[in-house]
C-alpha positions as CSV (number, residue, x, y, z in Angstrom):
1,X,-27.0,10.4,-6.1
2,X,-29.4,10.7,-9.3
3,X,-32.9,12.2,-8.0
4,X,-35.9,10.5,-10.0
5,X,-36.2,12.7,-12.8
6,X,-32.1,12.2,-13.7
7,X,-30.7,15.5,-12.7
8,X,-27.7,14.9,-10.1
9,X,-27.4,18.5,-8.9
10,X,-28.6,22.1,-8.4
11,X,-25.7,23.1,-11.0
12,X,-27.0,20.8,-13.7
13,X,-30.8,22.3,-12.6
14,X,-29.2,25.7,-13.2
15,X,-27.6,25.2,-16.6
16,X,-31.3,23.4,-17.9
17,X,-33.3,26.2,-17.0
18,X,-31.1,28.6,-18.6
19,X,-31.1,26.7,-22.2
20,X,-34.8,26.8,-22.1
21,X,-36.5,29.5,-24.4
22,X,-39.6,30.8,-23.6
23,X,-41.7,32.7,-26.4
24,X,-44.8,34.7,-25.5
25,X,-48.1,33.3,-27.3
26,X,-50.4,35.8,-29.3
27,X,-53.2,34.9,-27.2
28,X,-54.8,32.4,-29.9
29,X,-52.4,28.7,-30.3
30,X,-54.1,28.2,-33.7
31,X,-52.6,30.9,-34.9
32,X,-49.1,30.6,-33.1
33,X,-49.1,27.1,-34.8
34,X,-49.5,28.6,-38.0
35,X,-52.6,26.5,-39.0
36,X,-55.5,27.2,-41.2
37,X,-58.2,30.0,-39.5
38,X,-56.6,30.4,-36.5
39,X,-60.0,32.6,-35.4
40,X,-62.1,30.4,-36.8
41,X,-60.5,27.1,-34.9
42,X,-60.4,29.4,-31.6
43,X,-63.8,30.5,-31.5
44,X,-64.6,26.7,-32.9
45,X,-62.6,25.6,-29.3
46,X,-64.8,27.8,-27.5
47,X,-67.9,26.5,-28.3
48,X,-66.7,23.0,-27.6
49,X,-65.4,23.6,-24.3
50,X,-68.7,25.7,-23.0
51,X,-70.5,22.5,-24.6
52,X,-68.5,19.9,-22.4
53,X,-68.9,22.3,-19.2
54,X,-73.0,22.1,-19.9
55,X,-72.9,18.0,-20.6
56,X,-70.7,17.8,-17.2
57,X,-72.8,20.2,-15.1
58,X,-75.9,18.2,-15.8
59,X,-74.5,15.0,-16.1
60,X,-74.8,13.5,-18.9
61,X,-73.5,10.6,-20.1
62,X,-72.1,10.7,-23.3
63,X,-75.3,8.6,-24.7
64,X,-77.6,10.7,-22.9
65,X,-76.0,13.8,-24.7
66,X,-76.4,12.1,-28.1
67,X,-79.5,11.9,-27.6
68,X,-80.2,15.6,-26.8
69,X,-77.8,17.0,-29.6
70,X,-79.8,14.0,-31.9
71,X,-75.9,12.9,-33.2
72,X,-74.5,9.2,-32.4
73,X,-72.1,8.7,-29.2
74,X,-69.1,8.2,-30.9
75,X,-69.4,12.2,-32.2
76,X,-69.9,13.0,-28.6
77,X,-67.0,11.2,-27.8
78,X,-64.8,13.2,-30.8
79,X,-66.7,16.5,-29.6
80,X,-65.4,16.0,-25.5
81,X,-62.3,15.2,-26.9
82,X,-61.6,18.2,-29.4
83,X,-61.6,16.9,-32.3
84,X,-63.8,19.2,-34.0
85,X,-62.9,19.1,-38.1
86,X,-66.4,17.3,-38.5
87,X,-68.7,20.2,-36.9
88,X,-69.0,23.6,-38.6
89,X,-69.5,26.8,-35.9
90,X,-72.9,26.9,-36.7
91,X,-73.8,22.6,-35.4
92,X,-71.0,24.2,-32.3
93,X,-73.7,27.2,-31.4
94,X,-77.1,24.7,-32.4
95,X,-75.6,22.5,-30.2
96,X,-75.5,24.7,-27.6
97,X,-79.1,25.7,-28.1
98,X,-80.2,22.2,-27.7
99,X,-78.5,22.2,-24.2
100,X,-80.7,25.3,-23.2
101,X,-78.2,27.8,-23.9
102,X,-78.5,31.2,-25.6
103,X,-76.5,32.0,-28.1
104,X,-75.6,35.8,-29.2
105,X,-73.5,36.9,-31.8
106,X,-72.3,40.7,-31.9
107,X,-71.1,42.6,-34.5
108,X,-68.5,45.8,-33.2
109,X,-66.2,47.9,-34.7
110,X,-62.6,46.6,-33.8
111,X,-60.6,49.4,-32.3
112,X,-57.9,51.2,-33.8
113,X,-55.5,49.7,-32.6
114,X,-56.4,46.8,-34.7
115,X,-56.3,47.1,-38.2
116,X,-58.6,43.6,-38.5
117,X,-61.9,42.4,-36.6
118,X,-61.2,39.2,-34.7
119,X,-64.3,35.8,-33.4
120,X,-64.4,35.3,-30.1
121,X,-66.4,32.7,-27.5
122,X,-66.9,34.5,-25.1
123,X,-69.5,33.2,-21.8
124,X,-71.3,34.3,-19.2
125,X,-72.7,32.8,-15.7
């Protein structure tokens, strides 16, 4: 008897898990895609996502947050749903502004163990 995702037994269930390959990430999905600043996308998806958490914790509709960030809904709407080639990271961090958030940016040496620096989002309560 066929279960409802197809498999027909614990064998078949034990042969599919063995033929999957699992790689470990490098901690940024931009870059383990291989697309265009990777750090730059990253901190890019940062920003967005702590500017949906503010719209949803004092919900907003999407209209309403237009109006605040003084862009049309249909941006909103692209913002919420990630796509972000339209917004630079400085729009990202004035947006966040707008919403009554402060925004700091610090400079730090990156540790040895690092030959380059890296951007980061990185939030606090």
């Amino acid at each position: 008897m066929n279960t409802p995702l197809g498999w027909s037994g614990a064998k078949e269930r034990s042969n599919m898990a063995k033929a999957i390959e699992v790689e470990v990430g490098s901690g940024n999905v931009f870059a383990d895609l291989v697309l265009a600043n990777p750090e730059e996308r990253l901190a890019k998806a940062g920003l967005a996502i702590r500017i949906a958490a503010v719209i949803r914790a004092r919900r907003l509709t999407q209209a309403g947050a237009a109006r605040i960030l003084k862009i049309d809904q249909p941006k909103i709407s692209r913002l919420l749903r990630g796509q972000l080639s339209g917004f630079s990271t400085e729009r990202l961090m004035q947006f966040l502004t707008l919403l009554g958030r402060d925004v700091e940016i610090v400079i730090k040496r990156a540790p040895r163990s690092r030959r380059l620096g890296r951007l980061r989002v990185v939030a606090t309560a």
